[in-house]
VOBA-1610 file (N, C-alpha, C; in pm, whole numbers, padded with zeros to 5 digits, always signed):
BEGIN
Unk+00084-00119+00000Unk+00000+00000+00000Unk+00089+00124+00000Unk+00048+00198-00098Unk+00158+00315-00112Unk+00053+00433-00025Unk+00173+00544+00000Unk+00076+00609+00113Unk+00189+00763+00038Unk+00074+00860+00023Unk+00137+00953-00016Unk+00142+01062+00095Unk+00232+01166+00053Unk+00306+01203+00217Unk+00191+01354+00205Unk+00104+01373+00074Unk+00031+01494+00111Unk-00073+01444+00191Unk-00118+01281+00181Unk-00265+01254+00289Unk-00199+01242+00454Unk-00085+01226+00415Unk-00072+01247+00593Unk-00107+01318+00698Unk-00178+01267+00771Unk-00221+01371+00863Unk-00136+01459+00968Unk-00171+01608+01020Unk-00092+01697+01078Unk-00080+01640+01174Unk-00144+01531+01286Unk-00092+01508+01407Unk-00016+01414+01372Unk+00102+01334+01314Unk+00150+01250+01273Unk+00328+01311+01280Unk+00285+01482+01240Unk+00418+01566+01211Unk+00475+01592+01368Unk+00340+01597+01463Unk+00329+01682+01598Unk+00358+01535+01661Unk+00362+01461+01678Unk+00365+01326+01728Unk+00512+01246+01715Unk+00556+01264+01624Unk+00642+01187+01487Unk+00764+01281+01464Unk+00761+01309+01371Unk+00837+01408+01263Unk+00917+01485+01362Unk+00817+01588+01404Unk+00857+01736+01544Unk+00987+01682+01625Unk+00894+01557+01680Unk+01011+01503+01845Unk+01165+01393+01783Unk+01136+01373+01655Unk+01229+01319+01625Unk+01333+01374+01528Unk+01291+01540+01504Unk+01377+01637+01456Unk+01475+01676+01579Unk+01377+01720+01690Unk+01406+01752+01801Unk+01518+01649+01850Unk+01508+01527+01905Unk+01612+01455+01905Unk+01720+01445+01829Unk+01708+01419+01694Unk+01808+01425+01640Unk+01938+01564+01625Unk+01847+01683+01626Unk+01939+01834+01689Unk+02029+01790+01839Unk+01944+01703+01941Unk+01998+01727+02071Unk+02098+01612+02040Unk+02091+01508+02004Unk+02208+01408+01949Unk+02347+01454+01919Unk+02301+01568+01791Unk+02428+01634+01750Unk+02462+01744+01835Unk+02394+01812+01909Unk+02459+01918+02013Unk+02541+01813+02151Unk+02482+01710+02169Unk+02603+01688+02287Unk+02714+01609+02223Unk+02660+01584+02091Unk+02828+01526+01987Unk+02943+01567+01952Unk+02870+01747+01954Unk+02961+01810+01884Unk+03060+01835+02012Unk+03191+01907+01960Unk+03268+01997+02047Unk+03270+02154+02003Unk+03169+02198+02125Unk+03114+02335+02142Unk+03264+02453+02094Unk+03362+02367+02215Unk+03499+02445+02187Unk+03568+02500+02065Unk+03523+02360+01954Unk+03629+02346+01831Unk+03517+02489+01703Unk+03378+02454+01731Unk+03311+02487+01637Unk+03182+02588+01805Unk+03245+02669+01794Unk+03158+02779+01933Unk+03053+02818+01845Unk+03036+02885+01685Unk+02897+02909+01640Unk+02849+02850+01548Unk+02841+02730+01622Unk+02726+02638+01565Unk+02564+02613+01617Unk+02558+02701+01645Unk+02432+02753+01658Unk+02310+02756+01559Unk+02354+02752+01486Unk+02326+02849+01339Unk+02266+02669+01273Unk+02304+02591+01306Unk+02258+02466+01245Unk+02146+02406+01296Unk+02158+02458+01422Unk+02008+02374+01504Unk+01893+02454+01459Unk+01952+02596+01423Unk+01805+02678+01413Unk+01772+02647+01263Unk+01879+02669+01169Unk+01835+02649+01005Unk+01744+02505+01053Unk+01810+02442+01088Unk+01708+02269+01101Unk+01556+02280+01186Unk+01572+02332+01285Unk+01452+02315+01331Unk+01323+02455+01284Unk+01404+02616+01238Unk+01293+02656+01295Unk+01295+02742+01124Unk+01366+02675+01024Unk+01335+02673+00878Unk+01299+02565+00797Unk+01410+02456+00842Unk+01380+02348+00744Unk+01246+02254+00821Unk+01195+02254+00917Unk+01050+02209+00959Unk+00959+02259+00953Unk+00975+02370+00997Unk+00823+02455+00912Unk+00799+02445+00737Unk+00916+02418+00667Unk+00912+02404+00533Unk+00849+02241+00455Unk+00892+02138+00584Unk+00857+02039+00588Unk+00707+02013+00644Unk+00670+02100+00705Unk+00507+02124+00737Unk+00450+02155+00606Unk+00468+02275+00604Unk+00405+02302+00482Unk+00394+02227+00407Unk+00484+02164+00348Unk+00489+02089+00201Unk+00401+01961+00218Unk+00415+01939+00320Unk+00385+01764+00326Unk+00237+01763+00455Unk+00231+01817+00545Unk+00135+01816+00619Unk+00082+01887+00648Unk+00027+02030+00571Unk-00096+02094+00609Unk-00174+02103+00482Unk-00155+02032+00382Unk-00219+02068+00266Unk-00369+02076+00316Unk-00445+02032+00420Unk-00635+02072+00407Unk-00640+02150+00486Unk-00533+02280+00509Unk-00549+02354+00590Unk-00593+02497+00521Unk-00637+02605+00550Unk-00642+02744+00430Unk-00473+02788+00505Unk-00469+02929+00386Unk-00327+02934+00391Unk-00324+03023+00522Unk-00341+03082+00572Unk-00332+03135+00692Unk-00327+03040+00800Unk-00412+02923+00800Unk-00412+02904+00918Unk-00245+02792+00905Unk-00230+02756+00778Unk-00107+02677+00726Unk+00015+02805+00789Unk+00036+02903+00751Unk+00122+02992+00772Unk+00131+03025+00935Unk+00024+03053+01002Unk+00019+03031+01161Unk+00116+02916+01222Unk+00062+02793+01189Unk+00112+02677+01243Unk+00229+02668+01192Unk+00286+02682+01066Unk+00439+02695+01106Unk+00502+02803+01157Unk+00491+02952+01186Unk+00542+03042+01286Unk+00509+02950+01397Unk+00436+02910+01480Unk+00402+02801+01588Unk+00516+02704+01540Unk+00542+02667+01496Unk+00681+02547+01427Unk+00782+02621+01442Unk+00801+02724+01419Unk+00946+02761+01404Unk+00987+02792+01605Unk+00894+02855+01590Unk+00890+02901+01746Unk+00951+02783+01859Unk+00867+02669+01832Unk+00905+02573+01870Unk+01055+02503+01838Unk+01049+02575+01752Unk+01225+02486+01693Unk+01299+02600+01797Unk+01275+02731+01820Unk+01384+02809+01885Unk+01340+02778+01992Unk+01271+02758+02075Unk+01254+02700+02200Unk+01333+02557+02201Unk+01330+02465+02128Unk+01423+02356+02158Unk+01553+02371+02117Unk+01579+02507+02023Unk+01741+02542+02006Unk+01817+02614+02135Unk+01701+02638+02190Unk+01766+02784+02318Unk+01793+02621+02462Unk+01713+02530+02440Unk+01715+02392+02523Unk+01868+02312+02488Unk+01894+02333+02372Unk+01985+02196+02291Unk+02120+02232+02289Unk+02132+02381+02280Unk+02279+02476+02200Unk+02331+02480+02389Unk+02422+02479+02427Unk+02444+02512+02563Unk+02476+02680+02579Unk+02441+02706+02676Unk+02401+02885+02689Unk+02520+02976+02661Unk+02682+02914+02681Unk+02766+02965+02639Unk+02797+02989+02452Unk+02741+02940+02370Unk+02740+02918+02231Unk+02624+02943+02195Unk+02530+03008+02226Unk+02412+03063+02210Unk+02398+03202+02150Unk+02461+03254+02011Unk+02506+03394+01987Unk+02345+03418+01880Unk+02344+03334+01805Unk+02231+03395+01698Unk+02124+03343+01816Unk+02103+03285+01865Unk+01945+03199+01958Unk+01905+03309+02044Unk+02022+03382+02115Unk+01990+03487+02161Unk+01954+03627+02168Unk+01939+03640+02031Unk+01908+03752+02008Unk+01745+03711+01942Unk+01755+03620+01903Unk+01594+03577+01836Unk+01527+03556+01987Unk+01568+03466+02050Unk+01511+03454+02189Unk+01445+03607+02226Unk+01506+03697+02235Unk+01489+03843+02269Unk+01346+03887+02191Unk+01382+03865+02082Unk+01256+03904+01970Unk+01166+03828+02031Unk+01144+03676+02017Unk+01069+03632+02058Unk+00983+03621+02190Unk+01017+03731+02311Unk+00982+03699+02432Unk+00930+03851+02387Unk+00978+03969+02315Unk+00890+04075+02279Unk+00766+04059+02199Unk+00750+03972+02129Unk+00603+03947+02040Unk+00533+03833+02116Unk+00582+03785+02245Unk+00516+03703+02337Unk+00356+03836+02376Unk+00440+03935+02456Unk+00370+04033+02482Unk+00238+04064+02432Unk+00243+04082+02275Unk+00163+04125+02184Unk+00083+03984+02164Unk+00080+03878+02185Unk+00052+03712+02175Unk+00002+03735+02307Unk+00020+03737+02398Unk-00096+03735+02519Unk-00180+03856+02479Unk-00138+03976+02474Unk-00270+04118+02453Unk-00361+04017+02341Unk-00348+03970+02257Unk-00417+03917+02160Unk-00511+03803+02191Unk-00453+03700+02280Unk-00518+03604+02382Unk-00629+03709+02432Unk-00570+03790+02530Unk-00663+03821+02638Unk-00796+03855+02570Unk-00762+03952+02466Unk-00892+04058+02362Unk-00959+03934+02281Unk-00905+03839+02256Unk-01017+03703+02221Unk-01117+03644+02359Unk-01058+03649+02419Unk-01078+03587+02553Unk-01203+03672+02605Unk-01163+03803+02564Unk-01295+03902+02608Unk-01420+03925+02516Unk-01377+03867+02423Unk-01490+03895+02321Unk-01574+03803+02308Unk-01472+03618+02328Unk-01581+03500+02375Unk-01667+03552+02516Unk-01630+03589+02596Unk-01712+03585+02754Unk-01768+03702+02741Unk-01739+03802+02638Unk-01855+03903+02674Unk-02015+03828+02605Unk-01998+03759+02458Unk-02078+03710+02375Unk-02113+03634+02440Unk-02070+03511+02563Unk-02111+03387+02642Unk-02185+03448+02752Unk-02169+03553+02807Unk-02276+03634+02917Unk-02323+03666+02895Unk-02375+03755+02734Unk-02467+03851+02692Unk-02601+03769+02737Unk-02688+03844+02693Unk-02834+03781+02779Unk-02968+03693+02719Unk-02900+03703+02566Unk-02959+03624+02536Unk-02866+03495+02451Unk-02764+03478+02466Unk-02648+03372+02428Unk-02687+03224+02394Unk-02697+03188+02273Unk-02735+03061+02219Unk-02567+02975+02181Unk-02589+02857+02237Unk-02445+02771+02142Unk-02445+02764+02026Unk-02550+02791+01902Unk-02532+02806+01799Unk-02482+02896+01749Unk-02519+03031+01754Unk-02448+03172+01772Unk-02275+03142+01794Unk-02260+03175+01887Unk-02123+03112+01932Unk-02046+02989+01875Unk-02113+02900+01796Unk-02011+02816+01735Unk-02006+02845+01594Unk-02092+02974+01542Unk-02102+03032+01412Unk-02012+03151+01441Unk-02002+03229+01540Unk-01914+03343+01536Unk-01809+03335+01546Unk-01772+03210+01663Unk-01615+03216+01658Unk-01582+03072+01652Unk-01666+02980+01558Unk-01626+02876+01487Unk-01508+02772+01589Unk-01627+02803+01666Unk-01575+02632+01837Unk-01676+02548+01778Unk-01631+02453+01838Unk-01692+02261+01846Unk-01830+02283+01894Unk-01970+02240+01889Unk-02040+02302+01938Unk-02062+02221+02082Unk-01997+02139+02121Unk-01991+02082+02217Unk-01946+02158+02360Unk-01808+02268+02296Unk-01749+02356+02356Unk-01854+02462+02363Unk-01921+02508+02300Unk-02000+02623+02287Unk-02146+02611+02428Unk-02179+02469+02431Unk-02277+02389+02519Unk-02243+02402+02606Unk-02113+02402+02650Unk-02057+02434+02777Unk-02077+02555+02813Unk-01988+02638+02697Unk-01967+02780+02789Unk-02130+02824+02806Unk-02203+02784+02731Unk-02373+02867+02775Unk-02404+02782+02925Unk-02407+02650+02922Unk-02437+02633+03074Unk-02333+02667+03151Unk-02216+02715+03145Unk-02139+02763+03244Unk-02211+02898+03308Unk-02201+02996+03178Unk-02279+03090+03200Unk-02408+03120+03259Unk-02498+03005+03208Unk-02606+03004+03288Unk-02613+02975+03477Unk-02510+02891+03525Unk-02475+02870+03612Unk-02431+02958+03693Unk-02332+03065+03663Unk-02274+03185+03725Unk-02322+03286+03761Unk-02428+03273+03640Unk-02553+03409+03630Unk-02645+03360+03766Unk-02703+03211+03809Unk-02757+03194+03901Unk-02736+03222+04038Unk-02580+03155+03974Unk-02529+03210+04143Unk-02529+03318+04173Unk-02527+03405+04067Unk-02489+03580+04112Unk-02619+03638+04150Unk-02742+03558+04095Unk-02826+03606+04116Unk-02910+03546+04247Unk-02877+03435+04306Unk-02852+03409+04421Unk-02765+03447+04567Unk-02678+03560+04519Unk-02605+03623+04660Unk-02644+03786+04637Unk-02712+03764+04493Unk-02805+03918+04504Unk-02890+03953+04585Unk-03018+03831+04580Unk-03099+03817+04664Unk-03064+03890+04789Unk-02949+03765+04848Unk-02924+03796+05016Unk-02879+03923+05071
//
């Protein structure tokens, strides 16, 4: 049975592929001698946080749209500099560290962005008349998830309206 590498599925890359890139970088970082070759740095990141996101793309997000394909590998690369800043030892860390830097500044802007989603589901999940259908049409959740947050809501609203009373 031949199996072509575009039907592969994305959890297969996240499972598979990811942790055994990952290993194979940390293999060659405690192989190498840091001393002989100090900026080699530069190899763990081309490998993990270019040549895997390139390997995403190509081969495992094809039923994805392109945005959300382009997301998940910035999420890939990210991950590759998080296991380069893990793998490179902190003294030989010259290019990791300055991306590290970048990267803990657009963290910032990645939570403000969290939070302002975060507020726009729970303002829409409290509003007063809040259906799970609504909610799994606006911001395109499972509607299983959506079932929840309305009886959560409904729940909170009781209670509140139970220590109103008193």
């Amino acid at each position: 049975m031949e199996l072509k590498l575009k039907q592969l599925s994305e959890k297969w890359f996240f499972l598979i592929v990811l942790p055994l890139a990952v290993t194979i970088e940390w293999a060659f970082a405690a192989t190498l001698d840091w001393s002989e070759y100090p900026r080699s740095d530069w190899v763990a990141l081309v490998d993990l946080c270019v040549f895997m996101p390139l390997i995403y793309l190509a081969f495992f997000s094809s039923s994805l749209t392109r945005k959300a394909r382009l997301l998940r590998a910035l999420g890939v690369a990210g991950i590759g500099l998080f296991a380069s800043s893990l793998i490179v030892p902190a003294s030989n860390q010259f290019i990791i560290s300055e991306l590290s830097s970048i990267r803990n500044a657009l963290l910032v802007f990645i939570i403000a962005f969290e939070a302002f989603m975060f507020w726009k589901v729970m303002s829409a999940v409290y509003r007063h008349n809040a259906d799970a259908k609504s909610l799994e049409k606006d911001f395109a959740m499972p509607e299983w998830i959506a079932k929840l947050l309305v009886l959560e809501a409904k729940f909170w609203k009781a209670v509140w309206a139970f220590f109103k009373r008193k």
